[in-house]
C-alpha positions, 0 to 999 in steps of 0.5 A: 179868839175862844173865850178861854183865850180871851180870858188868859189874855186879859190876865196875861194884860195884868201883869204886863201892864203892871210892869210898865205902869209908870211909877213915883219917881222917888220910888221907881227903883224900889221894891215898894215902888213895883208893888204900889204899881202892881197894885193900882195896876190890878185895881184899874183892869181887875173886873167889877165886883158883881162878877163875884156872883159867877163863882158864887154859881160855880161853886154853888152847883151842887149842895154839899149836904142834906137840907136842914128840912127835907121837907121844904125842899119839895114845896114850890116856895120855900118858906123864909120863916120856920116855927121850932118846936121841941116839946110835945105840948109845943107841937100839939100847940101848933097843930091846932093853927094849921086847919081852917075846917078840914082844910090845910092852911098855906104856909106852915112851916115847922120843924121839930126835934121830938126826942129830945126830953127822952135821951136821959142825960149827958152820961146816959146821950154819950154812951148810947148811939141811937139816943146821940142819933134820936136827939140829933133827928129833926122833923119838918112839915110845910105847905104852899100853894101848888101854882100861883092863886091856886086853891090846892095846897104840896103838904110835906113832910120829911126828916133830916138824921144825923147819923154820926157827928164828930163834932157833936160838942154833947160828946166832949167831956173835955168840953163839958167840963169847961163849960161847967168851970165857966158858969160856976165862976160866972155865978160866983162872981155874980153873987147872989141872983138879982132882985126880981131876976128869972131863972130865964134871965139867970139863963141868958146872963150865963150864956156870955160865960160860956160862948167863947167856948162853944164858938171856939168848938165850932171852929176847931172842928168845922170838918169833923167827920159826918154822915146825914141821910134826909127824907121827904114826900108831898102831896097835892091836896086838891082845894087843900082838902085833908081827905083821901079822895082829894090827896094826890102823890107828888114828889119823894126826895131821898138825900145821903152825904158824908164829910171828912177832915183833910188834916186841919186845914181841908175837908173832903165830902161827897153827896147823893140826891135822888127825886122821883116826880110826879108828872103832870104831862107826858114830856114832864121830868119824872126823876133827877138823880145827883151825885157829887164830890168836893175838896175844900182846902184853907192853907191860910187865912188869906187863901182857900181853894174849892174842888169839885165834880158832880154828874146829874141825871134826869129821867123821863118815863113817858118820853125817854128820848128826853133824858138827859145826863151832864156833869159840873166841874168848878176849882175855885183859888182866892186870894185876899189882898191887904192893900185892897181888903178884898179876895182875887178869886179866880175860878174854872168850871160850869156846867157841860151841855144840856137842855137847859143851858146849850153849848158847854158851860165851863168858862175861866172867870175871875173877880175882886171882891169884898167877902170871900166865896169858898168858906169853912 
């Protein structure tokens, strides 16, 4: 039997089991009877919890956007902590930490929005698209050792520009002025400012006031129209050495997605990601390209259901006999139950055959679990 067929019948055992799954007799000829025994029957032959992480990889084959960071995505580990700077002197600061000598240290990992004091005010940022586009850029720079105990350091650098948001709150003078009428009656009923309070404590004090209303911006325009484009390039420097004979080009990475509503209730986005490598040996890939589409649909609060296909190229200059293309599927239907305070997911998908992953990838899985996969 395939597995497919395997699968279907062990769903198909569910139900039927369900049917003839004894009853408590002072409720066997209820409707609420067939229910409670639906329900411990689903319980007894649903798969264990841990399944949930097959879903989480058939719905998690292709990233639906640009990196927050370009850059960190080319390094060989990402960092887990990043360093947010804003102003000019901030930077400044910064830089100073990251040399030993004339030598780059391991593990930087910054990222800055270096226009954000020149775009005027809130007037001056909604009538004008680039300074919108300045304020909303953001800058990354990383290093990592190349190899475990390695002396050579990947430094890169990239950049992540949004380049329409939809749902930039900045943009809603609706918004802005609920904003202001929160924090005046916050102040008023305030009184006077405390002994001995900050300005940053006068800050943080206000901030309640007003984070309903920024929570119930974000949620009302999840799937606002947007369009990013990121960048990035690394390099290897040889013993971490900042000097041309030691620098040496390793990767660029080039990202473009766009995202748009589907009504209230879905969103649709589309993503294309280009990587040109460097390779160390003539079988060593030399580019990726990948290129993808997803819908994702939220009926209710109880069910949601994610879409996709995507198709990847890798490239091999020095031995084209070993490129290679293969695509990834993946639907994914959950339903959250109640009576087990969980979601039933049921998912088809994977990815087709390559080198990586012989024989086709695409299976029906499905699983119980507590928290659900396919969010807003």
């Amino acid at each position: 039997m395939s597995r497919h067929a395997r699968s279907l019948a062990i769903f198909a055992l569910v139900v039927s089991a369900a049917a003839s799954r004894p009853v408590p007799c002072n409720a066997a000829l209820t409707g609420e009877g067939l229910k409670r025994a639906l329900i411990d029957t689903l319980a007894h032959y649903l798969p264990d919890s841990s399944q949930k992480a097959d879903l989480v990889k058939m719905v998690g084959g292709i990233s639906y956007g640009v990196p927050s960071s370009p850059a960190f995505e080319l390094l060989p580990n990402k960092p887990s902590e990043v360093t947010h700077v804003l102003t000019p002197h901030d930077f400044q600061s910064a830089v100073s930490t990251w040399f030993d000598g004339n030598k780059l240290r391991l593990g930087i990992a910054v990222d800055s929005r270096p226009f954000v004091q020149s775009i005027g005010d809130i007037t001056d940022y909604q009538a004008s698209a680039w300074r919108q586009i300045l304020f909303r850029t953001v800058i990354g720079l990383g290093t990592s050792a190349a190899t475990e105990g390695s002396r050579d350091v990947i430094g890169a650098v990239g950049a992540r520009i949004s380049l329409l948001d939809r749902g930039d709150p900045r943009l809603d003078s609706g918004l802005q002025e609920d904003l202001a009428r929160a924090i005046n009656a916050k102040l008023t009923a305030a009184g006077q400012p405390r002994f001995g309070e900050t300005a940053a404590d006068v800050k943080k004090r206000l901030a309640g006031a007003t984070q309903k209303l920024r929570d119930e911006f974000v949620a009302k325009h999840w799937n606002a129209t947007r369009v990013d484009v990121g960048f990035a390039g690394s390099a290897r420097l040889t013993g971490g050495a900042v000097v041309r004979d030691s620098l040496e080009g390793n990767r660029v990475g080039v990202y473009v997605a766009a995202s748009t509503a589907i009504g209230r209730i879905g969103q649709a986005a589309a993503v294309g990601k280009a990587a040109w490598i460097r390779p160390d040996s003539a079988s060593q890939e030399t580019g990726r390209h990948i290129a993808g589409a997803r819908l994702r649909v939220f009926p209710s609060e109880s069910v949601s259901l994610s879409v996709e296909a995507g198709r990847t190229w890798s490239r091999h200059e020095r031995a084209g006999s070993l490129d290679e293309r293969w695509n990834h599927y993946a639907a994914v239907l959950e339903w959250y139950i109640p009576e087990f305070r969980g979601w039933l997911g049921i998912g088809y998908g994977g990815d087709t055959s390559h080198r990586d992953r012989k024989g086709n990838g695409i299976e029906l899985k499905y699983a119980f679990y507590h928290d659900n996969v396919v969010k807003r």
